[in-house]
C-alpha positions as CSV (number, residue, x, y, z in Angstrom):
1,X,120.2,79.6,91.8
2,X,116.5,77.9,92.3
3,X,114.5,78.8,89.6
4,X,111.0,79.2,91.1
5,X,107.7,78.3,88.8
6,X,106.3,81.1,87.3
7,X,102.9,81.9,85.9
8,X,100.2,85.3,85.9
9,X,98.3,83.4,88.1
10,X,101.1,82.8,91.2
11,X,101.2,86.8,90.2
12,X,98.4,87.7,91.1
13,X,98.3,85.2,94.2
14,X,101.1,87.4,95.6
15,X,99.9,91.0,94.5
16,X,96.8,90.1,97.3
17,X,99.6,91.7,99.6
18,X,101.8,94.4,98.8
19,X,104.3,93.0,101.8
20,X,104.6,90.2,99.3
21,X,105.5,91.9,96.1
22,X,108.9,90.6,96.8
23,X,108.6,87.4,95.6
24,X,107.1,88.1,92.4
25,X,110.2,88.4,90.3
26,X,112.9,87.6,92.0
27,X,114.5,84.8,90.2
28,X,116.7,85.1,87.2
29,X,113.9,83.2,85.5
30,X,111.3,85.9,86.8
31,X,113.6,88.8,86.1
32,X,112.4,88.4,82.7
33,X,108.8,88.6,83.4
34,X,109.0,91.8,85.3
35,X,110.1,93.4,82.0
36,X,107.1,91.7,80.2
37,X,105.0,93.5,83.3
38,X,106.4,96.6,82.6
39,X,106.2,96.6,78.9
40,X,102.6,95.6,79.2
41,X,101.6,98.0,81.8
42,X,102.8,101.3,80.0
43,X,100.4,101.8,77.6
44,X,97.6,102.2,80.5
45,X,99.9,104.8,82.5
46,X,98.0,108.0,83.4
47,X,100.2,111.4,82.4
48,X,102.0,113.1,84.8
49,X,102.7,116.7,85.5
50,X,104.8,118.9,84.5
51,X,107.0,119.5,87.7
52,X,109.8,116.5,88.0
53,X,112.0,115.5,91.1
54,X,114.7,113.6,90.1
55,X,117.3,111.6,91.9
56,X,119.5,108.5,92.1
57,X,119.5,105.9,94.7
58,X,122.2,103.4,95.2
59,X,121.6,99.1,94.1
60,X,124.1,96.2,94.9
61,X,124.7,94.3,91.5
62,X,126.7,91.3,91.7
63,X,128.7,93.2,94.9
64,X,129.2,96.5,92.9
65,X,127.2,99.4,93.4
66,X,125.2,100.5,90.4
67,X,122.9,104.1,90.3
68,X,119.2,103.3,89.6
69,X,117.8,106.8,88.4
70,X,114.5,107.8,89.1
71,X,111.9,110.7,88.8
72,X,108.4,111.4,90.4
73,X,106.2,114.6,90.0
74,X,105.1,116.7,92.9
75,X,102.0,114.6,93.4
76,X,104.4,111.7,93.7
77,X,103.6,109.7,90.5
78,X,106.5,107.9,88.7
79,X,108.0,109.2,85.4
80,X,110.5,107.2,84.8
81,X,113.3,104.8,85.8
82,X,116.5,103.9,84.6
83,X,119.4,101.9,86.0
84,X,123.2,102.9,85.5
85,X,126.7,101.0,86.0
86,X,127.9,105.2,86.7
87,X,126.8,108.5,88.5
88,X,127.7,111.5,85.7
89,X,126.5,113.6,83.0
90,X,126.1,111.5,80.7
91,X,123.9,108.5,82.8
92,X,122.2,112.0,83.5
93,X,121.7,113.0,79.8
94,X,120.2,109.3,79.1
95,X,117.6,109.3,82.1
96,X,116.4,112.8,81.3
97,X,115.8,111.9,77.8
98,X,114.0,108.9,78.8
99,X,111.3,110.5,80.7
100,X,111.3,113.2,78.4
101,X,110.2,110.3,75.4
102,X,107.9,108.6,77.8
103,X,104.5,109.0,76.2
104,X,102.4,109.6,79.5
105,X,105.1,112.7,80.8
106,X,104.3,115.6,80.1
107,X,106.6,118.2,79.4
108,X,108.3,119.6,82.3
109,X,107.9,122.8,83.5
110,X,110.7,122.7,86.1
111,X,113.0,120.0,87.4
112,X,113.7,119.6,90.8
113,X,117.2,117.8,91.1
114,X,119.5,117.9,94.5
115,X,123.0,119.3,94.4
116,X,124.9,116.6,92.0
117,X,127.2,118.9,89.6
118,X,125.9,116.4,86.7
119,X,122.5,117.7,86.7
120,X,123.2,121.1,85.5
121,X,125.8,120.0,83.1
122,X,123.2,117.3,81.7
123,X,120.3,120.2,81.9
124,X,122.7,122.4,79.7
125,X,123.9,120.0,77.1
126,X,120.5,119.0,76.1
127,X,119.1,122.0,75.7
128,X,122.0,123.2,73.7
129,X,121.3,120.1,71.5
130,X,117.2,121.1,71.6
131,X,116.0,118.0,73.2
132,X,115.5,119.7,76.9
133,X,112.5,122.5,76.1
134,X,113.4,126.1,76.9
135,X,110.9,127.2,78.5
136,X,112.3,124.9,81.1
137,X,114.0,125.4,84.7
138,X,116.4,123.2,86.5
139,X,116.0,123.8,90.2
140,X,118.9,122.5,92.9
141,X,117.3,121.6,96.3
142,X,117.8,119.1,99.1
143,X,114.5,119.8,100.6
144,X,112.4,120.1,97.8
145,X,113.4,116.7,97.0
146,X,112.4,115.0,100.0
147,X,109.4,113.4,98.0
148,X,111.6,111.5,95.4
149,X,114.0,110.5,98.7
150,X,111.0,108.7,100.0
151,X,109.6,107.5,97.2
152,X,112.6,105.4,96.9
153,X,111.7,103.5,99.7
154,X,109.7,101.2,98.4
155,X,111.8,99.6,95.7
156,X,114.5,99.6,98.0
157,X,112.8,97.7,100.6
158,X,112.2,95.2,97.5
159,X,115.3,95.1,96.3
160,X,116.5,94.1,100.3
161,X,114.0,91.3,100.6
162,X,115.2,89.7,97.4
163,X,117.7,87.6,97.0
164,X,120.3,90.2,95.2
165,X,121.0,90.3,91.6
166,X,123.7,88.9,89.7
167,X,124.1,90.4,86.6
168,X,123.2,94.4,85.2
169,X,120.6,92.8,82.7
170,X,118.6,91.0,85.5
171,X,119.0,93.3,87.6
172,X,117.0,95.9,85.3
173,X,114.7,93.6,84.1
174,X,113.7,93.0,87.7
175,X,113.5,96.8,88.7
176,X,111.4,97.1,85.7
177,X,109.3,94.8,86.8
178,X,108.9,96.5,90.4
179,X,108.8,100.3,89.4
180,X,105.4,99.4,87.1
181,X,103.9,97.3,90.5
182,X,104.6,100.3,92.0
183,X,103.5,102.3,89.9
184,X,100.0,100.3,89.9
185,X,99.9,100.5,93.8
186,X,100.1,104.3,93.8
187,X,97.2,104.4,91.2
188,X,98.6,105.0,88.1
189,X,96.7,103.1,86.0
190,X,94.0,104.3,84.2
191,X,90.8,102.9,84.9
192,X,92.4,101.1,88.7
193,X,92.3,103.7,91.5
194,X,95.0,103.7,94.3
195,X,93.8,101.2,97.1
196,X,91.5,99.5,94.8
197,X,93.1,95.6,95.2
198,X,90.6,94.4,93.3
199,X,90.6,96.7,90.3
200,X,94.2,96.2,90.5
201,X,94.2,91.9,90.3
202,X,91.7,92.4,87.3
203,X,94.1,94.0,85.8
204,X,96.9,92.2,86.2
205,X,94.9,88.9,85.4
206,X,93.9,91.2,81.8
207,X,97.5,92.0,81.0
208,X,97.7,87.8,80.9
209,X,94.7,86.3,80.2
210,X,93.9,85.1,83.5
211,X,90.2,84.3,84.9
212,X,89.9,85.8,88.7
């Protein structure tokens, strides 16, 4: 594989153009920069409320099909993320403890899953072991869910313009690095609003360092 040159400044260069997100990160040498994005973008995340849609959509890795998990609330904000070699109760049990540890979620008040027979068996187990809240309500629906379906379409549609991934750690590191673009893009960033390009290269350019 090429390894492209990298640097917060070609970053920002591309981030003038959401259509050309794509080719921020996505060399194996990049793959590690979009977890250093990532990292560095989550302690400006706004909080989220406290109704969750959660679903998995499908990613190639190395020719195998892996499960990147991944929740929005009903205003469509991200929650969290998490990629998976499997699709069961237990890749389950690990996403919904993620999002319920992420710092900027806030407690969920009901979860809106589709009709995967994992969710209710991860739902179960981890309030018997006190980590799911009681007070909380798993809800099965198709329709309902329609907002986390689309949402998907964005890191899908970067994921298809790249050049594939080769390996599960590069591979995450990658979609880390897209989820918290995205995630800047729909205005989740304290202090940047949603369609603010400028607010949102100043940013960026703080995260590194970088004069604009």
């Amino acid at each position: 594989m090429v390894h492209t040159h990298f640097s917060p400044t070609a970053v920002l260069r591309k981030w003038q153009g959401y259509s050309k997100l794509d080719g921020i990160l996505r060399t194996e040498r990049n793959q590690f920069h979009g977890h250093r994005h990532e990292k560095r973008c989550r302690p400006h995340f706004k909080a989220t409320n406290d109704s969750w849609r959660v679903d998995e959509t499908y990613i190639k890795v190395k020719k195998v099909w892996m499960y990147l998990y991944r929740a929005v609330d009903s205003q469509g904000n991200t929650l969290e993320f998490l990629l998976s070699p499997t699709r069961d109760a237990q890749a389950a049990k690990r996403f919904f403890s993620r999002a319920l540890a992420a710092p900027h979620t806030s407690t969920p008040r009901v979860i809106t899953v589709d009709k995967n027979a994992a969710y209710p068996r991860a739902f179960k187990e981890l309030k018997a072991e006190r980590v799911m809240p009681d007070s909380c309500e798993l809800r099965q629906s198709k329709y309902l869910n329609n907002l986390i379906e689309q949402d998907h379409r964005f890191i899908k549609r970067l994921v298809k313009l790249g050049m594939g991934f080769f390996s599960f750690e590069t591979a995450w590191r990658t979609l880390q690095g897209y989820e918290a673009m995205n995630m800047l893009r729909k205005g989740q960033i304290h202090g940047v609003e949603k369609g603010n390009s400028r607010k949102q290269v100043a940013f960026l350019a703080s995260l590194f360092g970088v004069a604009v």
